[in-house]
C-alpha positions as a Python dict, from the first residue, in 0.01 Angstrom:
ca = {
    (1, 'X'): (0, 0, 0),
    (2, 'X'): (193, -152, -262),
    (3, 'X'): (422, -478, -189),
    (4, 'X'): (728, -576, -364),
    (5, 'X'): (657, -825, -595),
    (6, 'X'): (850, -1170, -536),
    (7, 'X'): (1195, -1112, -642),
    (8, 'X'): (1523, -1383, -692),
    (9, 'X'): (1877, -1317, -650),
    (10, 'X'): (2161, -1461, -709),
    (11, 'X'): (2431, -1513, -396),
    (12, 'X'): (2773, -1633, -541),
    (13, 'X'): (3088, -1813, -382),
    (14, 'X'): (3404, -1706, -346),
    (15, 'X'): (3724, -1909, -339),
    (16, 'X'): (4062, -1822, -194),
    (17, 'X'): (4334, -1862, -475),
    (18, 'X'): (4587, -1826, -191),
    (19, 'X'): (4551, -1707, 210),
    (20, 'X'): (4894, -1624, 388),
    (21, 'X'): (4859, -1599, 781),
    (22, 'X'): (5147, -1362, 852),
    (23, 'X'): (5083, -1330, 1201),
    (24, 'X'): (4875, -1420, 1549),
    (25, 'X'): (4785, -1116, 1739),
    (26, 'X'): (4513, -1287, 1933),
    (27, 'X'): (4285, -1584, 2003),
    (28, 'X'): (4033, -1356, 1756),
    (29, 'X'): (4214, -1225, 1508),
    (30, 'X'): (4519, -1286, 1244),
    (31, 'X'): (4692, -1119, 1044),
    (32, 'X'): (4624, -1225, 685),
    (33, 'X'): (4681, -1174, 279),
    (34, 'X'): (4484, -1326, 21),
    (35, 'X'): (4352, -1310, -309),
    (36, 'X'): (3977, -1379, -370),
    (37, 'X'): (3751, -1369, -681),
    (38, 'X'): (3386, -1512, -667),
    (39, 'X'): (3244, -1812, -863),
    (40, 'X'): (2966, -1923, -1055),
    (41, 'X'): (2808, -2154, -808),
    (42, 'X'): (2555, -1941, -605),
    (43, 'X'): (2274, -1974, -375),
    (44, 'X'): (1888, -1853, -499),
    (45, 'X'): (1753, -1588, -249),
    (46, 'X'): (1344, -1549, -315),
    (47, 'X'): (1243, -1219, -170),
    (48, 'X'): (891, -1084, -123),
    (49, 'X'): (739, -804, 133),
    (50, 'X'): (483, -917, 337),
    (51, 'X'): (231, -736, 604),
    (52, 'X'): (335, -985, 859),
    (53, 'X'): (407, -853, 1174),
    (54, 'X'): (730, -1045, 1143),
    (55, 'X'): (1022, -1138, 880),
    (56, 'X'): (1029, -1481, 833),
    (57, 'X'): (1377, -1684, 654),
    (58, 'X'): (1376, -2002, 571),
    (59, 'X'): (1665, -2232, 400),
    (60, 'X'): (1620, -2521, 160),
    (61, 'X'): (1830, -2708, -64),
    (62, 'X'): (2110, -2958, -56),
    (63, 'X'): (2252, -2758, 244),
    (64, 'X'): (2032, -2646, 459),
    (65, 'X'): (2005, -2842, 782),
    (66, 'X'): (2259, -2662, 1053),
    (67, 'X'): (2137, -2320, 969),
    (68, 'X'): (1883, -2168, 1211),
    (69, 'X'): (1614, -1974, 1063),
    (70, 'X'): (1610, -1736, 1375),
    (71, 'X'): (1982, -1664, 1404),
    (72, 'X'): (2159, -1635, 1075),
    (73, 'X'): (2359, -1348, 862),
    (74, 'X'): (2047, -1218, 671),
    (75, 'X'): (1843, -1143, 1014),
    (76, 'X'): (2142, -1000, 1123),
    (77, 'X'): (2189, -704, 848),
    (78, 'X'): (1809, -672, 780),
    (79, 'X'): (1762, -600, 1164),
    (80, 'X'): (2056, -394, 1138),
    (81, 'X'): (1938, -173, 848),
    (82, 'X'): (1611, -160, 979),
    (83, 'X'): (1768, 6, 1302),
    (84, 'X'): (1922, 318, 1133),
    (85, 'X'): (1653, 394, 840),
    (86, 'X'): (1290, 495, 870),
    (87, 'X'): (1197, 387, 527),
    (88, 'X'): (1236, -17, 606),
    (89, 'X'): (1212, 15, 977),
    (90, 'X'): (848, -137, 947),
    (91, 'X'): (892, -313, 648),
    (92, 'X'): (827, -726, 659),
    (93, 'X'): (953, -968, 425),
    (94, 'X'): (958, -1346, 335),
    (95, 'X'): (1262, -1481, 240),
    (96, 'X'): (1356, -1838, 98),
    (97, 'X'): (1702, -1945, 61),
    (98, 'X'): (1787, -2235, -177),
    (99, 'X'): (2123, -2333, -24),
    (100, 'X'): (2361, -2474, -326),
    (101, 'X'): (2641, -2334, -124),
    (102, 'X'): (2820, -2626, 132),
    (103, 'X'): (2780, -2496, 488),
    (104, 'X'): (3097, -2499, 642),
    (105, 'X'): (3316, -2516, 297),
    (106, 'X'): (3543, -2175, 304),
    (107, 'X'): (3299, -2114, 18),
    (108, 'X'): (3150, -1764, 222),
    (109, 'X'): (2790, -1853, 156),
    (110, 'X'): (2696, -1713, 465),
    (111, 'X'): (2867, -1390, 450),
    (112, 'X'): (2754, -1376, 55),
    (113, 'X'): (2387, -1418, 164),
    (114, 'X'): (2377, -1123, 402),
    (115, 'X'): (2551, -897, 136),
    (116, 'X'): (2304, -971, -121),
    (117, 'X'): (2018, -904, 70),
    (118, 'X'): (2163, -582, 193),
    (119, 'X'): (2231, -460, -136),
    (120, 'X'): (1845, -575, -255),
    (121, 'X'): (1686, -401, -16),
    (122, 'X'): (1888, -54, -35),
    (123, 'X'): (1834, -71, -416),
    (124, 'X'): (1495, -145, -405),
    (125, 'X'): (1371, 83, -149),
    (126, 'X'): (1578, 327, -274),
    (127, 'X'): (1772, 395, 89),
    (128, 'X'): (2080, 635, 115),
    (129, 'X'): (2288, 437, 341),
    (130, 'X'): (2672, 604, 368),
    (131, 'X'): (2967, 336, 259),
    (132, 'X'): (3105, 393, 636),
    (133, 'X'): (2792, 219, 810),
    (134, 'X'): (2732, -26, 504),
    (135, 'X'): (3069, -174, 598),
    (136, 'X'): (2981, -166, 950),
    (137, 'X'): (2672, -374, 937),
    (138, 'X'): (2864, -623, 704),
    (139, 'X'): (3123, -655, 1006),
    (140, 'X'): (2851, -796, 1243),
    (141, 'X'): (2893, -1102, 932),
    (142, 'X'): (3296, -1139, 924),
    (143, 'X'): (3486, -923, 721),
    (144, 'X'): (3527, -1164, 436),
    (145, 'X'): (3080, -1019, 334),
    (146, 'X'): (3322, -704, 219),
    (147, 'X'): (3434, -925, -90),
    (148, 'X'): (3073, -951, -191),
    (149, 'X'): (2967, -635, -262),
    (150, 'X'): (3107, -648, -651),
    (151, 'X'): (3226, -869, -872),
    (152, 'X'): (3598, -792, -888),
    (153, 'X'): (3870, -1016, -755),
    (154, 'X'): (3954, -855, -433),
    (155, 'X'): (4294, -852, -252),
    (156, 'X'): (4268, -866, 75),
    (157, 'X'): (4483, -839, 412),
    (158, 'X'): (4531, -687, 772),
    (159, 'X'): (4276, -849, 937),
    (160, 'X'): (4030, -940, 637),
    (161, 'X'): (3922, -583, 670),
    (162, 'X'): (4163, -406, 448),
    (163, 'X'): (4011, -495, 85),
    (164, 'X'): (4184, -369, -288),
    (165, 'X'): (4030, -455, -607),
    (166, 'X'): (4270, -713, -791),
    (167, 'X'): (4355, -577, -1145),
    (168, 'X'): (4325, -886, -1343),
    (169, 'X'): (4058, -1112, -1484),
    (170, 'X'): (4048, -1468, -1404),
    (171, 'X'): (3904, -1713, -1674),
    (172, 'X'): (3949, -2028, -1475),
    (173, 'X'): (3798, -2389, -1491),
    (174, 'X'): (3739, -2505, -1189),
    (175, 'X'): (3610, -2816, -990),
    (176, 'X'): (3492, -2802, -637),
    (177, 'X'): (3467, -3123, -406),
    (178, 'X'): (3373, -3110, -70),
    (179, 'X'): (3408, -3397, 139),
    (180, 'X'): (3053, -3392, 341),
    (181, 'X'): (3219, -3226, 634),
    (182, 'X'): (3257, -2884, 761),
    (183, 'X'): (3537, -2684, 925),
    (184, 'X'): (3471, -2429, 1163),
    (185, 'X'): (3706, -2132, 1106),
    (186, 'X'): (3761, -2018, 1405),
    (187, 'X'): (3866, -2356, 1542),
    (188, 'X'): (4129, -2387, 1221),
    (189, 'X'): (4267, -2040, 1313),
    (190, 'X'): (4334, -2085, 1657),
    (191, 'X'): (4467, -2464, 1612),
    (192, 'X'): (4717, -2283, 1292),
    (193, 'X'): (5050, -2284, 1356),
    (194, 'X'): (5166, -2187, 974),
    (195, 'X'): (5289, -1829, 899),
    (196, 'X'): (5390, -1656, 585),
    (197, 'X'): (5571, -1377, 479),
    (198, 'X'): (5393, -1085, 298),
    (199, 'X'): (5394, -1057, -56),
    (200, 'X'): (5212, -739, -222),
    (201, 'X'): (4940, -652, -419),
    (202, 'X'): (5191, -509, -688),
    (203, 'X'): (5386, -847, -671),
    (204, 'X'): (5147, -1065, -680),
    (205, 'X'): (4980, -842, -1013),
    (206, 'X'): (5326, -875, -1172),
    (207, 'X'): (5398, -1260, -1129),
    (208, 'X'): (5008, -1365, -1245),
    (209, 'X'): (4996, -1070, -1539),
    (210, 'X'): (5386, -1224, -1626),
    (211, 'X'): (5288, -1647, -1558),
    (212, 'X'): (4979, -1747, -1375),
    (213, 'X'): (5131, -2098, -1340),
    (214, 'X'): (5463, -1969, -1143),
    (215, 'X'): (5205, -1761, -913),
    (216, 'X'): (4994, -2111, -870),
    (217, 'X'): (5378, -2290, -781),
    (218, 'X'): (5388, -2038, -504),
    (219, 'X'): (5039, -1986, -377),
    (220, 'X'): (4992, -2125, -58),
    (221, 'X'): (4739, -2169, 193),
    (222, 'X'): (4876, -2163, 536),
    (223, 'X'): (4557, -2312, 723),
    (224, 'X'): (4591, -2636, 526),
    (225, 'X'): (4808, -2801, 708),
    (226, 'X'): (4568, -2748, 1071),
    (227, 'X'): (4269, -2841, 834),
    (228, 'X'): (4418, -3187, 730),
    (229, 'X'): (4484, -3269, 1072),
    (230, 'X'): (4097, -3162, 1185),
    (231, 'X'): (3894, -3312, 870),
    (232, 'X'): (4176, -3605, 741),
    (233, 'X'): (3913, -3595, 436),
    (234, 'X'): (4072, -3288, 282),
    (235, 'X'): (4440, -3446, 301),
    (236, 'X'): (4345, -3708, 67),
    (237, 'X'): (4142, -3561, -164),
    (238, 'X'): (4409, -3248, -203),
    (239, 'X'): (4697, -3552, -252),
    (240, 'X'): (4471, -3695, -472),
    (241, 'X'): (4393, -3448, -732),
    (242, 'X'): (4771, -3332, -739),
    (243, 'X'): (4866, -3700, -885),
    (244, 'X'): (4627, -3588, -1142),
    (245, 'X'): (4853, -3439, -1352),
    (246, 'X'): (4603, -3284, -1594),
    (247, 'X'): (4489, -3007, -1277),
    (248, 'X'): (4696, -2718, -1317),
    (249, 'X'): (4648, -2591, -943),
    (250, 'X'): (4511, -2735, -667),
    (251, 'X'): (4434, -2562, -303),
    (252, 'X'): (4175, -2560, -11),
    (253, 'X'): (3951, -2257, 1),
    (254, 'X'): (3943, -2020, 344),
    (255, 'X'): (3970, -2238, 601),
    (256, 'X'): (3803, -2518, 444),
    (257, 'X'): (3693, -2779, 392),
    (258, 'X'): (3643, -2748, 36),
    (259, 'X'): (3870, -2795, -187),
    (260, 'X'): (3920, -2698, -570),
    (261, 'X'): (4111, -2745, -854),
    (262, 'X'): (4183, -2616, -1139),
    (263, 'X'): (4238, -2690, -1533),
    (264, 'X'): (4324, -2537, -1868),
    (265, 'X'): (4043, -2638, -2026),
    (266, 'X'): (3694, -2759, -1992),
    (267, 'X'): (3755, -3164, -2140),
    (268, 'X'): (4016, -3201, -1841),
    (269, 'X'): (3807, -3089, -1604),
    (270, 'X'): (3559, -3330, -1696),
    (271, 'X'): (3769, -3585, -1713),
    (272, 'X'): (3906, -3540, -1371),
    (273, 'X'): (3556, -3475, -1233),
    (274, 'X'): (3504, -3865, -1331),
    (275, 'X'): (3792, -4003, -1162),
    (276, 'X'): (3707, -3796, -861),
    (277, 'X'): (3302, -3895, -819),
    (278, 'X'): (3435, -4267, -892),
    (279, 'X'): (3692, -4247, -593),
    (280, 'X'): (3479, -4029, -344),
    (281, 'X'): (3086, -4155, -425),
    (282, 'X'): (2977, -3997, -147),
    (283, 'X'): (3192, -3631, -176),
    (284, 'X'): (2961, -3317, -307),
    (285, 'X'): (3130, -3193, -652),
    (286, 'X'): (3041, -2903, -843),
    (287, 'X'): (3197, -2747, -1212),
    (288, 'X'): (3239, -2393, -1240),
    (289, 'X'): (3349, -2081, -1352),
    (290, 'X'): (3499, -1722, -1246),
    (291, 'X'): (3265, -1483, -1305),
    (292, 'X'): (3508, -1164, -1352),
}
């Protein structure tokens, strides 16, 4: 019987441009808007079948150490797929993960590893899975794996679940620094007491297509202000880069704790990324790209 041959993939980030919390209906869920497109910065997934009795994921890299090899989002959808398809139910594999992704940074590495294993594995093997119980395995993740499954910025709302492609394409500059200290989301959504009004899809096309910059005066994240108080960290290194005056937007990501900025042009960014690794030494920074 013939093996897959070793295989890498790429697993991107995603950042929030803005994330409105309209309203609490529980301890579990929110009602939310935001806008979403993915970044250069991935993770490297190394994929190879194996006649193992047993699928066997491991995690390396910068980023590794609080991830459990037994209980993490690509066991979850490979044992998920395997339950409803004959044609990988005995199929073994072993799987490396180079984590470039910060755990714990509102970056969705997680979520973005279990969708690009899922869509491996029903490409290569060729497996007619319906869009209905593809989206259902991908809920097991969070609802925010949904916004992995292309390329396009995504708008998204209700409860994360409700997803519309975004009909514009971002060419941003952008710096990431994350302060060497995770958030946990669901602690920063119960502890939120921000809320927002909505503001559509349509609306939010017509004020980036008209000015990008009066969108990025109004583009709010309403879990910052919980997030600060959690992980102080972010606070300062959000007030610091907006006394930079050469960053045309800066934000937190999801519920953090990364946060980004971003630049017309590739010289300021690289200016700014000096300033920043001489202030925070010690603070995980990264340059990069949209990759719409």
């Amino acid at each position: 019987m013939a093996l897959i041959k070793k295989t890498t993939i790429k697993s991107y980030a995603k950042i929030n441009l803005h994330l409105r919390v309209l309203k609490k209906v529980s301890n579990k869920y929110h009602l939310i808007e935001s806008l979403v497109t993915l970044i250069g910065l991935y993770d490297e997934i190394t994929i190879n079948e194996t006649l193992a009795k047993k699928t066997k994921v491991t995690f390396l890299g910068k980023f590794f150490k609080t991830i459990s090899p037994h209980d993490n989002s690509i066991v979850t959808v490979i044992s998920s797929l395997q339950n409803i398809n004959e044609k990988i139910k005995s199929k073994n594999f072993i799987i490396k993960v180079k984590k470039n992704i910060p755990v714990g940074s509102g970056l969705g590495g997680g979520s973005s590893n279990a969708a690009a294993v899922l869509l491996f594995l029903i490409k290569k093997f060729n497996l007619n899975i319906e869009k209905k119980i593809l989206l259902e395995i991908l809920n097991k993740i969070g609802f925010d794996s949904r916004i992995f499954l292309d390329r396009y910025p995504k708008f998204i709302s209700h409860y994360g679940e409700r997803i519309n492609i975004f009909k514009h394409k971002f060419r941003l500059n952008i710096l990431l620094i994350y302060p060497n200290k995770p958030n946990f989301t669901k602690t920063i959504y119960q502890k939120n007491k921000s809320f927002s009004k909505t503001i559509s899809i349509k609306k939010t096309q017509q004020i980036i297509k008209k000015n990008i910059h009066k969108y990025f005066h109004t583009a709010n994240n309403d879990l910052v202000h919980t997030a600060k108080k959690t992980n102080p960290r972010i606070g300062h290194v959000i007030e610091y880069l907006k006394k930079q005056k050469m960053c045309d937007f800066v934000q937190m990501t999801g519920s953090g704790s990364c946060c980004f900025a971003i630049f017309k042009s590739k010289k300021t960014l690289l200016k700014c990324e000096k300033l920043v690794k001489t202030r925070y030494r010690s603070y995980w920074t990264a340059k990069t790209k949209t990759i719409t």
